[in-house]
C-alpha positions as CSV (number, residue, x, y, z in Angstrom):
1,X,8.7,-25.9,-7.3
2,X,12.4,-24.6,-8.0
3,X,14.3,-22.5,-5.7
4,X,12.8,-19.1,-5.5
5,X,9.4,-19.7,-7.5
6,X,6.5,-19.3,-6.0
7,X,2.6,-20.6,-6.7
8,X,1.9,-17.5,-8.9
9,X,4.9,-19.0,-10.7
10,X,3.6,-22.0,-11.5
11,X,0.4,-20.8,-13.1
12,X,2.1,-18.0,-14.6
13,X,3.9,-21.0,-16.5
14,X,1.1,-22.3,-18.4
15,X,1.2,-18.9,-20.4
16,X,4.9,-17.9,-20.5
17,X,5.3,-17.9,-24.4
18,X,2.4,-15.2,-24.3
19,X,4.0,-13.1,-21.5
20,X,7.5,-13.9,-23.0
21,X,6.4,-12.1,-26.2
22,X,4.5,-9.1,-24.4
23,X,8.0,-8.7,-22.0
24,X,9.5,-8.3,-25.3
25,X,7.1,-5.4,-26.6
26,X,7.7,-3.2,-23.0
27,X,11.5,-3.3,-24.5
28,X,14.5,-2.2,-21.0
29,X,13.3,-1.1,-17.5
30,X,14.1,2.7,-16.9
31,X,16.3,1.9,-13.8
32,X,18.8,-0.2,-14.3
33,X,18.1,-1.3,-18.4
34,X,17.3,-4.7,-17.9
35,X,14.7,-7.3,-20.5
36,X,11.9,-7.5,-18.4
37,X,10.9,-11.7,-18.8
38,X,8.1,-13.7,-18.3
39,X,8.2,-13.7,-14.4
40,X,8.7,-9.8,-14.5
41,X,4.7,-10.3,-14.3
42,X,4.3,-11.8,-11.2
43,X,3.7,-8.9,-9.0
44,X,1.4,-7.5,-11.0
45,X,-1.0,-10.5,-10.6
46,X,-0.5,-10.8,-6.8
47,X,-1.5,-7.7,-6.8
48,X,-4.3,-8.5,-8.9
49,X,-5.1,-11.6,-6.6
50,X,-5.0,-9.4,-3.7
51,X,-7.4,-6.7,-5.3
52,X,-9.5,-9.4,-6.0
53,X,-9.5,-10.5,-2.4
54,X,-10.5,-7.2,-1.1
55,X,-13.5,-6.9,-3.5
56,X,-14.4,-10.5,-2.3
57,X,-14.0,-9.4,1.4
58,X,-16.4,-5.9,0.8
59,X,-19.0,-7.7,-0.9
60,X,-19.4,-10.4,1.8
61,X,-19.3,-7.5,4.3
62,X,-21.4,-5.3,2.5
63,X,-24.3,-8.3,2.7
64,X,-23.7,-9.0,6.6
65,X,-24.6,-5.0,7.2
66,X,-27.6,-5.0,4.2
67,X,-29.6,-6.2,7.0
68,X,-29.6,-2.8,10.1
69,X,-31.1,-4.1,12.8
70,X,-28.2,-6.9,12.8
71,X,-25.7,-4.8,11.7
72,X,-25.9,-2.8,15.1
73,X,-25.6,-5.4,17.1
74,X,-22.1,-6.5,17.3
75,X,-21.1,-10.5,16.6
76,X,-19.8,-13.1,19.5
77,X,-16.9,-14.3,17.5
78,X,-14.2,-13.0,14.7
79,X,-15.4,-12.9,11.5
80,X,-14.8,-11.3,8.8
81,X,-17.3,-8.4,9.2
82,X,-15.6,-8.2,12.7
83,X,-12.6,-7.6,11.5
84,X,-13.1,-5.1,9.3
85,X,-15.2,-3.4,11.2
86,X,-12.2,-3.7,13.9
87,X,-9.6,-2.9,11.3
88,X,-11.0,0.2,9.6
89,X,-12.5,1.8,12.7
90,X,-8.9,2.2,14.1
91,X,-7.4,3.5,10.6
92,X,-10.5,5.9,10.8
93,X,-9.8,6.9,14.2
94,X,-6.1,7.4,13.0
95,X,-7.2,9.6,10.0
96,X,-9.4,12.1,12.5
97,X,-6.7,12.5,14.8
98,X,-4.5,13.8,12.0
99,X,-7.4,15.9,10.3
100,X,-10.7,16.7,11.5
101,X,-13.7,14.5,11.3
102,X,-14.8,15.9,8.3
103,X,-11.9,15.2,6.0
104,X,-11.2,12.1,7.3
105,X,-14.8,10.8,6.3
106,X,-14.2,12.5,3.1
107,X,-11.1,10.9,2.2
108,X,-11.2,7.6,4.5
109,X,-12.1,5.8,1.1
110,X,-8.6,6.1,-0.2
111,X,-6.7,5.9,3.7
112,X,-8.8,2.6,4.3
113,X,-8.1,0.8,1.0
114,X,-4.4,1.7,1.3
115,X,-4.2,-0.1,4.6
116,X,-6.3,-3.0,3.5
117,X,-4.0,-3.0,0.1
118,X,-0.6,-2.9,1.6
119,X,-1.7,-5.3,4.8
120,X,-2.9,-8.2,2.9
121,X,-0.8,-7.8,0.3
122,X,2.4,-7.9,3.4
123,X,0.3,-11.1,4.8
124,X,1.1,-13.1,2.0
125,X,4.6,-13.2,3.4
126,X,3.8,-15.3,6.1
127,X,2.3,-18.0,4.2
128,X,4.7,-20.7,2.7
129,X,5.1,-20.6,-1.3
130,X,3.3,-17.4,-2.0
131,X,4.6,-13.7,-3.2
132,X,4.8,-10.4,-1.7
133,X,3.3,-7.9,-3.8
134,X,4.8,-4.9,-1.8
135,X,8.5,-6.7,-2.0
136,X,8.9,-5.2,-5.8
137,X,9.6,-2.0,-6.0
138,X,7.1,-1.5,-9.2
139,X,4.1,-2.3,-6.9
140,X,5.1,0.0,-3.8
141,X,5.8,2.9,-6.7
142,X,2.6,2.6,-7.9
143,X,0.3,2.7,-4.2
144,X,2.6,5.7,-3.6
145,X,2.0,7.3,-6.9
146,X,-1.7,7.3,-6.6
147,X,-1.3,8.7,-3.2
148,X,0.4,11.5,-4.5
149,X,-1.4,12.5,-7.0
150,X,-4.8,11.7,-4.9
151,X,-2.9,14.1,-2.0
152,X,-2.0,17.2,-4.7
153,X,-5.6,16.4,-6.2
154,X,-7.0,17.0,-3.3
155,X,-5.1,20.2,-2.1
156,X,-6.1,21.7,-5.4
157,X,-9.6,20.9,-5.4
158,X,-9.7,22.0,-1.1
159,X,-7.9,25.1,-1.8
160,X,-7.3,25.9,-5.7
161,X,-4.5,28.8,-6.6
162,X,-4.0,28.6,-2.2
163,X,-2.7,25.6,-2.8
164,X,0.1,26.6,-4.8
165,X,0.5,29.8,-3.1
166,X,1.5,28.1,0.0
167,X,4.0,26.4,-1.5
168,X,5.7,29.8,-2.5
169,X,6.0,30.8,1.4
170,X,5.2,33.6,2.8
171,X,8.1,36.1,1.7
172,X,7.1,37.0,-2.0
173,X,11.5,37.8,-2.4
174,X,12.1,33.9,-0.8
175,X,9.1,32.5,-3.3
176,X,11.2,31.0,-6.0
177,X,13.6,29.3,-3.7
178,X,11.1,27.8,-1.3
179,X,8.9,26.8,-4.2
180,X,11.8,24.7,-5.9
181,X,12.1,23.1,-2.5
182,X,9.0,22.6,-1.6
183,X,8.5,20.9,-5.2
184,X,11.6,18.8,-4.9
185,X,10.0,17.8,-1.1
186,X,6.8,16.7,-2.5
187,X,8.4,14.6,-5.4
188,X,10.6,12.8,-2.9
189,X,7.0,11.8,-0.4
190,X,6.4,9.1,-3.1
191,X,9.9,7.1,-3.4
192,X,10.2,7.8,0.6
193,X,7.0,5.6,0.6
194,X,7.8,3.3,-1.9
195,X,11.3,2.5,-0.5
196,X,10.5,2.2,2.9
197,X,7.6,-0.1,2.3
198,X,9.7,-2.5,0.0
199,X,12.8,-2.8,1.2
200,X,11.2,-3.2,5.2
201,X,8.8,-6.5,3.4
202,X,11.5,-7.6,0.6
203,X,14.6,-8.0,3.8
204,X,11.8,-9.5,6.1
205,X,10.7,-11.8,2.9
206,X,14.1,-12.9,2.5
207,X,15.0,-13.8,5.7
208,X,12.2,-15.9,6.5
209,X,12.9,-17.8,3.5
210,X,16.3,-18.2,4.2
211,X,15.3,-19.7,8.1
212,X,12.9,-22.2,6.2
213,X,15.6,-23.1,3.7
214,X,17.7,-24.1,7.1
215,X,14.9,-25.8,9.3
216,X,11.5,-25.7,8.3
217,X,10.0,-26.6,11.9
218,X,10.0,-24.6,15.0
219,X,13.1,-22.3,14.1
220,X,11.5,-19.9,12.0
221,X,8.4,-19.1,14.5
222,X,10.3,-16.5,16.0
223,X,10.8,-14.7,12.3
224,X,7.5,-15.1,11.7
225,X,6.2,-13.5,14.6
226,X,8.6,-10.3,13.9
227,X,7.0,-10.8,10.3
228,X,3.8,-9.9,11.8
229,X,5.2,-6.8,13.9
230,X,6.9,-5.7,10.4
231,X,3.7,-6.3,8.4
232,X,1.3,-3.9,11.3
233,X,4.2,-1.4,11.5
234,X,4.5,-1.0,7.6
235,X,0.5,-1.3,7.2
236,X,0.4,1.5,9.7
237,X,3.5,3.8,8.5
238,X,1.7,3.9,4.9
239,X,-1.6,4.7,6.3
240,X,-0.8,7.3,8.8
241,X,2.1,9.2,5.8
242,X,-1.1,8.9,3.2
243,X,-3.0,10.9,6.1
244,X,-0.6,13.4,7.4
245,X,-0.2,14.3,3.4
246,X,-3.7,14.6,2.5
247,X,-4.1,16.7,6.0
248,X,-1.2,19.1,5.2
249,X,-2.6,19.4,1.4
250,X,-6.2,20.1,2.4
251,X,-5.0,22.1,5.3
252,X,-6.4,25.5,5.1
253,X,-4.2,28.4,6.0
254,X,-6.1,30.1,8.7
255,X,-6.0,27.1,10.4
């Protein structure tokens, strides 16, 4: 494969002229006016892949539980019920010390497939040849878009007009000025998440390419054992932000 391209590249390949012409139709990126090409695509199907993955992963968990009387009893050796069992149950216990154990049942479903999302989707990192979804600043934008909208959903649904009325203060005469900043806070949660999350995964990424590039025995083991401290830390940044926001939106104000 050429310098920089990756497996997804490749396949991508065999369909270029058709992703060629649809780059064409999306027309300049908003950021920095560029012609989005034919490998523009390529984080949108890792992330695709990865999805894919995780569906793959629930349904052959889902079938190793159908059965109760086996599901209770815990298995001898890792597998992959094992570890999500292992993986989940400590972003659940993560989301109940942030909320109570109500809310974080209710809203575990979107906490959980966050973390799943964003750690697999970092895994891919350490494996030779393929792409990191949560490099691109597209992909990153978008997990932290639908957690703020899930997060303001979910404030308004919990609380309705309270919701907004909290965001006013508590001084009517100081309402407008801590509205705008409170506003201006919560549209800055999403690119906080976003950026930190892709630049963390896009530097580690590059580095560990670059230490292959050099040597591609022995010498990069050490990178790729920070790579796995970067890919918890980021996995565990994203989930515990996604929970502290939906506990302070669904936070009611007695408490």
């Amino acid at each position: 494969m050429p310098e920089h391209a990756t497996w997804f590249t490749f396949l991508l390949s065999h369909v270029r002229e058709t992703l060629s012409h649809n780059a064409a139709l999306l027309g300049h990126t908003v950021m920095n006016a560029d012609a989005p090409t034919w490998m523009s695509f390529e984080p949108f199907a890792v992330s695709l892949f990865v999805a894919l993955l995780l569906i793959l992963l629930g349904v052959i968990t889902r079938a190793s539980l159908s059965n109760p009387d086996d599901a209770v009893v815990p298995e001898e050796r890792l597998t992959i019920r094992t570890f999500m069992e292992a993986f989940l149950g400590y972003f659940y216990d993560l989301a109940k010390s942030v909320m109570d154990a109500r809310r974080a049942k209710k809203y575990f479903p979107l906490i959980g497939t966050s973390a799943l999302f964003v750690f697999f989707a970092n895994v891919m990192a350490l494996i030779p040849g393929m792409p990191v979804a949560t490099s691109n600043l597209n992909i990153t934008m978008g997990c932290a878009l639908v957690v703020f909208i899930a997060f303001n959903f979910y404030g308004l649904k919990e609380q309705g007009f309270g919701y907004l009325k909290h965001l006013a203060g508590p001084a009517w005469y100081l309402a407008p000025l801590v509205f705008l900043i409170e506003v201006i806070s919560l549209c800055v949660r999403p690119i906080t998440l976003a950026v930190r999350l892709m630049l963390n995964m896009a530097v580690d990424h590059l580095i560990l390419a670059i230490f292959l590039a050099l040597v591609a025995a022995l010498v990069p083991l050490p990178v790729m054992v920070l790579g796995c401290l970067i890919i918890l830390i980021q996995t565990l940044v994203f989930a515990l932000l996604t929970c502290i926001y939906i506990g302070l939106a669904t936070e009611h104000e007695a408490h």
